[in-house]
C-alpha positions as CSV (number, residue, x, y, z in Angstrom):
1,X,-9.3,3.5,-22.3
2,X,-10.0,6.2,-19.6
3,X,-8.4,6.2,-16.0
4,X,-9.9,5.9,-12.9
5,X,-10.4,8.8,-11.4
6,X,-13.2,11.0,-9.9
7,X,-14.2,12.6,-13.3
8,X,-14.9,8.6,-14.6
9,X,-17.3,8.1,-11.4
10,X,-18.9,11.2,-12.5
11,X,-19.9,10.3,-16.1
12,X,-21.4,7.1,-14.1
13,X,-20.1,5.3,-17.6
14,X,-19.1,2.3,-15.5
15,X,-20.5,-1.4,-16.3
16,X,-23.2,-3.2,-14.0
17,X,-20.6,-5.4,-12.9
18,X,-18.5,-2.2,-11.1
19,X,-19.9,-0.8,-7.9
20,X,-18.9,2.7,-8.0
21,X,-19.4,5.0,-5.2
22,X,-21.6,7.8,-5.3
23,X,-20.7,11.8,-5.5
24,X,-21.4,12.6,-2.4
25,X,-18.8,10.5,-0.9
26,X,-16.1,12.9,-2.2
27,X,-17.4,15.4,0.5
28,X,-17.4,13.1,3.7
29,X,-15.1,14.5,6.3
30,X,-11.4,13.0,7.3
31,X,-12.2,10.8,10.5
32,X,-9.2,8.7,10.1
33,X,-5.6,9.1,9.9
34,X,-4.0,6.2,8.6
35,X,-0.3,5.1,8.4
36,X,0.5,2.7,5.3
37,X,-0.5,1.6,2.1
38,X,-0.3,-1.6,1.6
39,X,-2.4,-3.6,0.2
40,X,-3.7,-5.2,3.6
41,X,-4.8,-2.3,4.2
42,X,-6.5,-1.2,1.2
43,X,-8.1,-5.0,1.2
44,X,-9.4,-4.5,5.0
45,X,-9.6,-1.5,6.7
46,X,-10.1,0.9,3.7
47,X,-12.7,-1.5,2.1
48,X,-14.8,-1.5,5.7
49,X,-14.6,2.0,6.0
50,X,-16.3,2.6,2.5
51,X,-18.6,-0.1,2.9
52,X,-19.8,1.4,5.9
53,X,-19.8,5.0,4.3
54,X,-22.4,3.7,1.2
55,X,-24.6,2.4,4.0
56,X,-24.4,6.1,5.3
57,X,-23.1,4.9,8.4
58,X,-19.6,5.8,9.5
59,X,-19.3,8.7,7.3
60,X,-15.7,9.8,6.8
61,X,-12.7,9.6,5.0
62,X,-9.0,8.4,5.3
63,X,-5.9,10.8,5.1
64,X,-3.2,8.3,4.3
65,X,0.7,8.6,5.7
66,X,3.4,7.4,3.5
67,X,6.5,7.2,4.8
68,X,8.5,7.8,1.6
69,X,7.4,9.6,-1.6
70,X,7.4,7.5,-4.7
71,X,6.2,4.7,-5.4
72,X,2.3,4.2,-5.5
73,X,1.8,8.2,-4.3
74,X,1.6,9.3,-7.5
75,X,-1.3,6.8,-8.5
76,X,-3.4,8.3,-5.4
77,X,-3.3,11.2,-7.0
78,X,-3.8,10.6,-10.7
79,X,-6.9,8.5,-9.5
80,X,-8.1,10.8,-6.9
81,X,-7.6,8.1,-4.0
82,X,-9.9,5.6,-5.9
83,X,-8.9,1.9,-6.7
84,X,-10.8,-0.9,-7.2
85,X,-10.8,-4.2,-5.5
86,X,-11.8,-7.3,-7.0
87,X,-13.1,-9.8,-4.5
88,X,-12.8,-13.6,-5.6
89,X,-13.4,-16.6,-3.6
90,X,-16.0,-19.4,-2.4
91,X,-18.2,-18.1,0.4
92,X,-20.5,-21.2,1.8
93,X,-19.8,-23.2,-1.6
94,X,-20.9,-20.1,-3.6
95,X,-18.3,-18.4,-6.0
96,X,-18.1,-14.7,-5.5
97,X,-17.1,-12.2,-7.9
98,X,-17.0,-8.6,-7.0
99,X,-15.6,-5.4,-8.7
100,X,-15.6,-2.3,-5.8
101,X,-14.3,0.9,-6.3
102,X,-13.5,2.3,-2.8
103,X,-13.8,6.3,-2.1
104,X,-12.1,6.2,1.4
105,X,-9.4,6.9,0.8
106,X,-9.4,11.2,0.5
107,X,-5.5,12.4,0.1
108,X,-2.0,10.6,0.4
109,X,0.5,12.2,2.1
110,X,4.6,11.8,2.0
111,X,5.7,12.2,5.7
112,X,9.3,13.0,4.1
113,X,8.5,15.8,2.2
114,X,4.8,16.8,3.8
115,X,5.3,16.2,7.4
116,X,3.6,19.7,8.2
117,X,0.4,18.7,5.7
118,X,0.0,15.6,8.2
119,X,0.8,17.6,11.6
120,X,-2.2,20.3,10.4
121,X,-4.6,16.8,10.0
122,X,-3.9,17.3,14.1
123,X,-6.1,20.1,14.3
124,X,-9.2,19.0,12.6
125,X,-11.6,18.2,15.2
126,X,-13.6,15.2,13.2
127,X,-11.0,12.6,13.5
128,X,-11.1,9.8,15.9
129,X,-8.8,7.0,14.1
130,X,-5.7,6.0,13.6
131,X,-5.3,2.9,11.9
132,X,-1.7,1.7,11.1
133,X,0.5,-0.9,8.9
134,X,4.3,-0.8,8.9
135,X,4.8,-4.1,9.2
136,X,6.2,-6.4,12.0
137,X,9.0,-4.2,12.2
138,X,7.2,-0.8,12.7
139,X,6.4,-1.2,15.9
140,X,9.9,-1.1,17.4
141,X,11.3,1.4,20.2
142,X,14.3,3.3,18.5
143,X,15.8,6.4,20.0
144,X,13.8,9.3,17.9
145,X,13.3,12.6,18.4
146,X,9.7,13.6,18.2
147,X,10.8,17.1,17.0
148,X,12.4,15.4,14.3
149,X,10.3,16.8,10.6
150,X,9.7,13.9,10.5
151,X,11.0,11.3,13.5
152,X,11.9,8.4,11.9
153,X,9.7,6.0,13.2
154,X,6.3,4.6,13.3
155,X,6.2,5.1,16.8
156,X,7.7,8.4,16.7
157,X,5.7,10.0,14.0
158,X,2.6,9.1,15.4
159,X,3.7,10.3,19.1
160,X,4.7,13.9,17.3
161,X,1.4,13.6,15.9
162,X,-0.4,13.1,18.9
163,X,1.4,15.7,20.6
164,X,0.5,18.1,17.9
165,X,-3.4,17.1,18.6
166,X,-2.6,17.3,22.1
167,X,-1.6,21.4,21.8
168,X,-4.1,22.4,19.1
169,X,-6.9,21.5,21.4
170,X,-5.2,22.2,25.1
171,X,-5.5,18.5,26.1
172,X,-9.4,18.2,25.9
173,X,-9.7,15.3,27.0
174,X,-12.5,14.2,24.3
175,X,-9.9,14.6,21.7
176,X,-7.8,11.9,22.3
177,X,-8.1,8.9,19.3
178,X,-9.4,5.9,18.9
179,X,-5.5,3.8,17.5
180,X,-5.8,0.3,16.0
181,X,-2.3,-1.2,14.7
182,X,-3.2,-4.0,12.3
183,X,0.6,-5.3,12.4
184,X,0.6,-8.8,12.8
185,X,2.1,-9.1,16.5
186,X,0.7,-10.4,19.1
187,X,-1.0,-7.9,21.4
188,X,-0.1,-5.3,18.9
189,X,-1.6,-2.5,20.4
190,X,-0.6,-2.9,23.7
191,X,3.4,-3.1,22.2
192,X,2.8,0.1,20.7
193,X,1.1,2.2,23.4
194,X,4.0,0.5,26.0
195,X,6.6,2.4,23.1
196,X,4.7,5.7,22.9
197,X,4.8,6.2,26.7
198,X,8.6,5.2,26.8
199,X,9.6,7.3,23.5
200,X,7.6,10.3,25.8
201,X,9.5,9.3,28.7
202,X,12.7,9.6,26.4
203,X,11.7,13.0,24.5
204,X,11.0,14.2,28.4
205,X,7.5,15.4,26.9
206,X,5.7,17.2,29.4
207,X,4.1,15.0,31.9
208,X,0.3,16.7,31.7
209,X,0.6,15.2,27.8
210,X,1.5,11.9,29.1
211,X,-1.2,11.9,31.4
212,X,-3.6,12.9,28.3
213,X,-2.0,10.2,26.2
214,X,-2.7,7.3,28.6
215,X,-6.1,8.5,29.7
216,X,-7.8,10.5,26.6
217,X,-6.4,7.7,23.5
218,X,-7.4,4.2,23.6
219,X,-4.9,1.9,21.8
220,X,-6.1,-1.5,20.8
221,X,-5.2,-4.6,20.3
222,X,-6.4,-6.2,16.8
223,X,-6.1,-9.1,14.5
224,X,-6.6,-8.8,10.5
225,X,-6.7,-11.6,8.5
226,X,-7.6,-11.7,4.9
227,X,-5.3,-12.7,2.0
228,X,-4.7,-9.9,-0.4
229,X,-2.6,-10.6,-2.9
230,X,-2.1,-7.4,-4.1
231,X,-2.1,-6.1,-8.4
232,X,-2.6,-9.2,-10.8
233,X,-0.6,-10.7,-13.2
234,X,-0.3,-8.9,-16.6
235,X,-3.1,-11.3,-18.5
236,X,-5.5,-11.0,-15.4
237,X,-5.1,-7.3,-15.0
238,X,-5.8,-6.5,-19.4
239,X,-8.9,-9.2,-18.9
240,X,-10.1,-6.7,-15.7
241,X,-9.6,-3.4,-17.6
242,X,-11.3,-4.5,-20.7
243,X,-14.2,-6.2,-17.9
244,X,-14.3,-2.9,-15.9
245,X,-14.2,-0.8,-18.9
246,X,-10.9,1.7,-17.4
247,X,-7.5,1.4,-16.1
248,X,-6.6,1.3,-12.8
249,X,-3.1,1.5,-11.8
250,X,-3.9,0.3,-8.3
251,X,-6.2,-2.2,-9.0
252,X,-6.4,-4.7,-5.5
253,X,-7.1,-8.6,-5.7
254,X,-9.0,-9.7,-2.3
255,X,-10.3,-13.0,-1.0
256,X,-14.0,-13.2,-0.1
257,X,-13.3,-13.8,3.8
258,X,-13.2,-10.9,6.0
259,X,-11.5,-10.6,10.1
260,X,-10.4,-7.7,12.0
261,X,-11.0,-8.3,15.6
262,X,-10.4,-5.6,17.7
263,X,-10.3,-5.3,21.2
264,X,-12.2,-2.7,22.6
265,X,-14.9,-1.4,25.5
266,X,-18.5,0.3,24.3
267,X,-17.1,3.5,23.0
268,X,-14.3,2.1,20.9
269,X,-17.2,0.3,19.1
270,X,-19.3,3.6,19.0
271,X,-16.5,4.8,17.4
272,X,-15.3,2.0,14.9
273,X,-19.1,2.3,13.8
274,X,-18.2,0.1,10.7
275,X,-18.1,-2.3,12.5
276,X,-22.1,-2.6,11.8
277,X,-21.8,-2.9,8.3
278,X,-20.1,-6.5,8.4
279,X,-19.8,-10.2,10.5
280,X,-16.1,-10.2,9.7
281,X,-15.7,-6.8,12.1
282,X,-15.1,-7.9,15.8
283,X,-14.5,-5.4,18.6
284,X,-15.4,-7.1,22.1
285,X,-13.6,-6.9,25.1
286,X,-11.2,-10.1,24.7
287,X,-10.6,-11.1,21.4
288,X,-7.9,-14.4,22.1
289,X,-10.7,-16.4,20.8
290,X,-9.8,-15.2,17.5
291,X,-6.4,-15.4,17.7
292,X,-6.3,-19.3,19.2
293,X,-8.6,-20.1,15.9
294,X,-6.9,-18.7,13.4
295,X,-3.2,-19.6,14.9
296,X,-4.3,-23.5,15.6
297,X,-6.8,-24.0,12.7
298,X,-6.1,-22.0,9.6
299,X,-2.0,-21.5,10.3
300,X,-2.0,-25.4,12.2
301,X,-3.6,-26.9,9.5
302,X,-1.2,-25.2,7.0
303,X,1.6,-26.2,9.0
304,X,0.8,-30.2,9.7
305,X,-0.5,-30.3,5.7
306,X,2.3,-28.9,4.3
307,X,4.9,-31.5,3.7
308,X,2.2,-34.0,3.3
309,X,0.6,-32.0,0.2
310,X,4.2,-30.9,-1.5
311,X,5.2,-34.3,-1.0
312,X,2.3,-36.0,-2.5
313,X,2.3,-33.9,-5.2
314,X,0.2,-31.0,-5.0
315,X,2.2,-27.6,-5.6
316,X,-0.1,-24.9,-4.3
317,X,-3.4,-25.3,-1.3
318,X,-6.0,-24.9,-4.2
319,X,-4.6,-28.3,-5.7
320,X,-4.1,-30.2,-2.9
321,X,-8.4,-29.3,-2.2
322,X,-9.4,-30.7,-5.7
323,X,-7.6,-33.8,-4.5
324,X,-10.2,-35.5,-2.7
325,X,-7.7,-37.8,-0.1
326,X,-5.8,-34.4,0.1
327,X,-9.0,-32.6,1.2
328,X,-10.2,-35.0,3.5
329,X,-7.4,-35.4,4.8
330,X,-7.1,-31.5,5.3
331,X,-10.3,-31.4,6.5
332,X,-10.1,-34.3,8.9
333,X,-7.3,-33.0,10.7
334,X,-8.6,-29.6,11.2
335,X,-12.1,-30.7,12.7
336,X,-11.7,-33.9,14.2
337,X,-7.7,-33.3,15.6
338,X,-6.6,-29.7,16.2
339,X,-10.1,-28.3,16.9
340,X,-10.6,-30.1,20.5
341,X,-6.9,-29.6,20.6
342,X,-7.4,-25.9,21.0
343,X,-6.0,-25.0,24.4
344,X,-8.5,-22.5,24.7
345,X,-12.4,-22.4,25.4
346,X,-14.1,-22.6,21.9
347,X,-17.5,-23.2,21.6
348,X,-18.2,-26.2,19.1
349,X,-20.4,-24.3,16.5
350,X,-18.2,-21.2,16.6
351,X,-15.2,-23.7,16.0
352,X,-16.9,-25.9,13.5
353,X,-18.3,-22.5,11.4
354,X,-14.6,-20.9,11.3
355,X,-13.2,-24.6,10.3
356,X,-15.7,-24.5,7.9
357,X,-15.0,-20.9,6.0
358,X,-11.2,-21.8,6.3
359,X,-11.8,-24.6,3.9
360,X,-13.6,-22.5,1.5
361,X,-10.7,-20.1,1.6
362,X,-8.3,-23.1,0.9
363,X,-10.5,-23.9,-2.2
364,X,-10.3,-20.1,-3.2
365,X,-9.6,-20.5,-7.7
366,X,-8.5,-16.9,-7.7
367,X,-5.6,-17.7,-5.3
368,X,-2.1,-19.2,-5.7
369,X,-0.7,-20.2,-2.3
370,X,2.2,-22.5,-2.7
371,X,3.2,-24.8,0.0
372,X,6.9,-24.1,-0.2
373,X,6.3,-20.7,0.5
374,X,4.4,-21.8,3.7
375,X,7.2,-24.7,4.5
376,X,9.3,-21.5,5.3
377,X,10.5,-21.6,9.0
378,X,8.8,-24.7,9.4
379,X,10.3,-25.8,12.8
380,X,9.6,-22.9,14.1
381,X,5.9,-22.9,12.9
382,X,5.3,-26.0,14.1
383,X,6.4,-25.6,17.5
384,X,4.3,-22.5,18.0
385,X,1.2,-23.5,16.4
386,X,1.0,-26.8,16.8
387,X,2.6,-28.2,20.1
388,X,0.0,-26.6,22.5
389,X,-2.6,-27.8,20.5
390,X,-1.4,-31.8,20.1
391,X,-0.7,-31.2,24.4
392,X,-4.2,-30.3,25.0
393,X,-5.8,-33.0,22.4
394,X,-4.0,-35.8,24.8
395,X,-5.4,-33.7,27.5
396,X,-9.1,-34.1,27.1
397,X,-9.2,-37.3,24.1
398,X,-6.5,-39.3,25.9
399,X,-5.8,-40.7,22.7
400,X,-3.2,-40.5,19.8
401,X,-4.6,-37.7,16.9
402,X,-3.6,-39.7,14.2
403,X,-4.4,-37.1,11.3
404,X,-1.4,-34.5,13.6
405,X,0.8,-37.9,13.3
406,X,0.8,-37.9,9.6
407,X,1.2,-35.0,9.5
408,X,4.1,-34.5,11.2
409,X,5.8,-37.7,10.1
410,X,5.6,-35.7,6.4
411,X,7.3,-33.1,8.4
412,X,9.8,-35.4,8.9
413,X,10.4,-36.6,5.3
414,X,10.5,-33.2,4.4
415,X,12.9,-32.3,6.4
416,X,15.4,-35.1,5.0
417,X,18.2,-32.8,3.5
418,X,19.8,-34.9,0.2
419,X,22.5,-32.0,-0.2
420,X,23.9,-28.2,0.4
421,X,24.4,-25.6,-1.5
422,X,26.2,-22.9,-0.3
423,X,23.8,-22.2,3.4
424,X,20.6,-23.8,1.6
425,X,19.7,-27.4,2.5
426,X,17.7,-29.1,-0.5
427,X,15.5,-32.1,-0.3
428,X,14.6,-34.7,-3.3
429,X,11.1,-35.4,-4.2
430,X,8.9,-36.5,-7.2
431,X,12.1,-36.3,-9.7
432,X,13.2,-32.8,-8.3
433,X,14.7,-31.0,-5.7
434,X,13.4,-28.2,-3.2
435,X,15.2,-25.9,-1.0
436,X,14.5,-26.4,2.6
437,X,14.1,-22.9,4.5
438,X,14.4,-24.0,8.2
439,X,17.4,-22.9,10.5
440,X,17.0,-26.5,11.8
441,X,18.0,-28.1,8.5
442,X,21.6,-29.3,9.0
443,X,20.3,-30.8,12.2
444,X,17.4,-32.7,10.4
445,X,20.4,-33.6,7.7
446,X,22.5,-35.4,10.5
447,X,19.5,-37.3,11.9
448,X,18.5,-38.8,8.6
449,X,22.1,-39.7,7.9
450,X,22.9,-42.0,11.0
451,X,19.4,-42.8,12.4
452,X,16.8,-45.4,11.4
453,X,13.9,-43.9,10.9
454,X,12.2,-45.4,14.0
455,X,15.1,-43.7,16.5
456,X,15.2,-40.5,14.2
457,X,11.0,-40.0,15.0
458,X,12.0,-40.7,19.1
459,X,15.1,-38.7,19.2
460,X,13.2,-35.4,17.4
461,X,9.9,-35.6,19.4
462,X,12.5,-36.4,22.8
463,X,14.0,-33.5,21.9
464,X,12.8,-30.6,23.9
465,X,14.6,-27.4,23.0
466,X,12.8,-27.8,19.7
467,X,9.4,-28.2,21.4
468,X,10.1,-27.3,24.7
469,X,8.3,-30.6,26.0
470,X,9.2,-34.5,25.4
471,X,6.5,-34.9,22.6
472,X,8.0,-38.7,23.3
473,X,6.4,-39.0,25.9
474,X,2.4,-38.6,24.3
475,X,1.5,-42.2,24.8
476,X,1.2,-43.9,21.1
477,X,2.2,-41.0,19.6
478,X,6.2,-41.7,18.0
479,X,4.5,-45.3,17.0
480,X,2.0,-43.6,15.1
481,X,4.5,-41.0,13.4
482,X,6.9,-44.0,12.9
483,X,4.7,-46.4,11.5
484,X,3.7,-43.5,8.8
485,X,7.4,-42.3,8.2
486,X,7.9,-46.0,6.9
487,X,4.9,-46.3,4.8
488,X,6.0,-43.4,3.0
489,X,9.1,-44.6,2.8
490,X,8.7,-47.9,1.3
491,X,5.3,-47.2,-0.6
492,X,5.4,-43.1,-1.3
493,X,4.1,-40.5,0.4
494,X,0.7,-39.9,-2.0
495,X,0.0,-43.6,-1.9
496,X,0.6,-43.6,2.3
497,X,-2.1,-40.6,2.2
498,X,-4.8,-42.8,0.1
499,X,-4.2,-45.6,2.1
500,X,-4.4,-43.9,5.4
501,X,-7.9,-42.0,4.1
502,X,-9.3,-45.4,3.0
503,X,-8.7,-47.0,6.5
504,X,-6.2,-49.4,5.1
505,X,-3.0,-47.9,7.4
506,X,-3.9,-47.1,11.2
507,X,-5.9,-43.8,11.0
């Protein structure tokens, strides 16, 4: 069975069921300059950009940076930059099966070994994008050296880089870049551009190119969400080759759901013209919106569902969906609980239409998300996703949220350390045990071993350098937790979740 690669696009020998990109698209011009190459990006960014390029819109290609040489590299370059991705998910109760191979992608470069490859990409007057992600921890100010070949960082790479574009074309200002970071930080871009200016500062870069790097480049803000889970499993990738007719060693799985909101003025979306070809592209002027919806509805809901779903017997999200308490129960608390509870200005529609894709992406067949992977850090999580949000709900409903209190009473059981093992907390449930990945766990562990349950649910919400607030102050709302923490406790947690979605325990 052939390879992919350009020759195979060529011989157009592919099946119906492959959407191969045409010829021409080989010859589009560099535009962007991109630093990673992960699958995120591959899923997202890269995916857009080719999208937007068959609809003969934004035209141009992607030189790629990778920070060490090795691992994937040498697949770029046996396949000529092509890989396909393989969308699979629910979209509006439809299933959705797509095979995309995706021609954006033009060269990969190693910055160790091909640093002055990537400073010539300076010169070329066509490009207008950076795109970046290094993960969380890329967008860090070390002390580099921009003259470094190549500085070690993110940061410093791309500085030298714009430096470089900065001489070749004697600081016009209409060469400066367009620079998204997709990392998933808050206010991402405006971390990184803070970093660039001191790193300059630092290097004591000459202050004409400082000037031309605040004024002439416009780095933005962004959120990217989409679940990409990367290459499949042995079986599923054979069953795609033999489906697609070729192999490809960089073969991408992708959920159906598309966002990358990016915060930008008129030209940045002039620019960003792919941003035409699909609803999932954002770039307005203030994109919190976004990021208050997907923290409090699709990482909330995670959060508050978690223990409740593990515990009830439901491994991963898609499970717990083909339950139908587990799902209304999910749903419920998104849409009737932490939506108004959204300490932010969300129109209903807008909020009821996201709450409304996030549950097809829960149902998603193609996609194994395991709620012990999500019960990671749980403390923390809860705190920041969920805390604001029950505030606000007691705010404007004056009332307890009773699906957040069952929630979080599940929390609570979770949390109920049986025994250690070296640093690792484990719980007991359903004839097993589970490790319990929360800093907070020997705390929890104390709790349950002295405290009645009642006292443990007051002393945890009273305590407010967990939450920074006195959660035990929310009128009705320990009573509620408590009164759910015993149900499951005497009558199990899966039988306290079909008795509290049939009415039959205060709901």
């Amino acid at each position: 069975m052939s390879h992919l690669a350009k020759q195979l696009v060529a011989q157009a020998v592919a099946p119906d069921s492959v959407a191969m990109p045409s010829m021409a698209h080989f010859q589009l011009p560099e535009k962007v300059l991109q630093f990673g190459t992960g699958v995120l990006l591959r899923g997202l960014p890269d995916y857009l950009i080719d999208k937007a390029n068959r609809q003969g819109i934004f035209n141009g290609r992607i030189v790629v940076v990778k920070s060490t040489d090795g691992g994937d590299i040498d697949a770029f370059r046996r396949q000529d930059g092509l890989y396909t991705l393989s969308i699979r998910g629910i979209e509006e109760g439809r299933e959705v099966e797509e095979n995309v191979v995706c021609s954006a992608i033009s060269r990969v470069l190693s910055a160790k070994s091909q640093w002055n490859e990537i400073l010539a990409c300076a010169a070329n007057p066509e490009l207008e994008v950076v795109i970046s992600n290094t993960t969380e921890v890329g967008i860090q100010l070390t002390s580099d050296d921009v003259r470094q070949s190549p500085p070690q960082s993110f940061p410093g790479k791309l500085l030298a880089f714009l430096l470089a574009r900065y001489q070749a074309f004697g600081g016009a200002k209409d060469k400066g870049l367009v620079i998204v970071p997709t990392e998933l930080i808050p206010d991402n871009g405006t971390k990184l551009e803070g970093i660039l200016l001191e790193l300059a500062h630092r290097n004591a870069l000459d202050a004409d190119f400082i000037d031309w790097l605040e004024s002439a480049n416009q780095v933005c803000n962004s959120l990217v969400d989409r679940i990409v889970p990367g290459r499949p499993d042995a079986a599923t990738q054979a069953a795609l080759a033999s489906q697609l007719g070729y192999q490809d060693d960089l073969l991408t799985m992708s959920e159906v759901y598309t966002l990358w909101a990016i915060e930008g003025d008129e030209r940045v979306k002039q620019i960003l013209s792919f941003e035409q070809v699909d609803a999932g592209v954002i770039v307005q002027p203030d994109i919190n919106l976004f990021r208050e919806l997907k923290l409090r509805l699709l990482n909330g809901t995670h959060t508050l569902s978690c223990a409740l779903a593990f515990l009830a017997g439901f491994p991963t999200v898609r499970e717990a969906m083909e339950d139908e308490n587990m799902a209304g129960f999910i749903q419920h608390l998104m849409l009737t609980d932490l939506l108004p509870g959204i300490p932010y200005a969300v129109d209903e529609a807008v909020g009821q239409r996201f709450g409304m894709q996030v549950l097809d992406r829960f149902r998603n067949p193609s996609i194994e998300h395991r709620w012990l992977s999500i019960s990671m850090n749980y403390t923390m999580k809860m705190q920041m996703r969920n805390v604001a949000t029950l505030l606000h709900y007691y705010k404007q409903q004056q009332a307890v949220p009773h699906y957040m209190a069952l929630g979080f009473a599940a929390y609570l059981l979770f949390m109920r350390g049986a025994h250690q093992q070296g640093d690792v907390w484990y719980g007991e449930a359903l004839g097993g045990e589970y490790p319990i990945q929360d800093e907070k766990a020997g705390y929890f562990a104390e709790l349950w071993n002295r405290l009645e349950p009642a006292v443990l649910v007051r002393t945890v919400l009273h305590n407010q350098n967990l939450w920074g607030h006195d959660l035990s102050a929310l009128p009705g709302f320990a009573d509620s937790v408590s009164r759910y923490l015993e149900n499951m406790l005497e009558h199990g947690v899966h039988a306290t979740l079909v008795r509290a979605m049939n009415r039959t325990v205060s709901v």
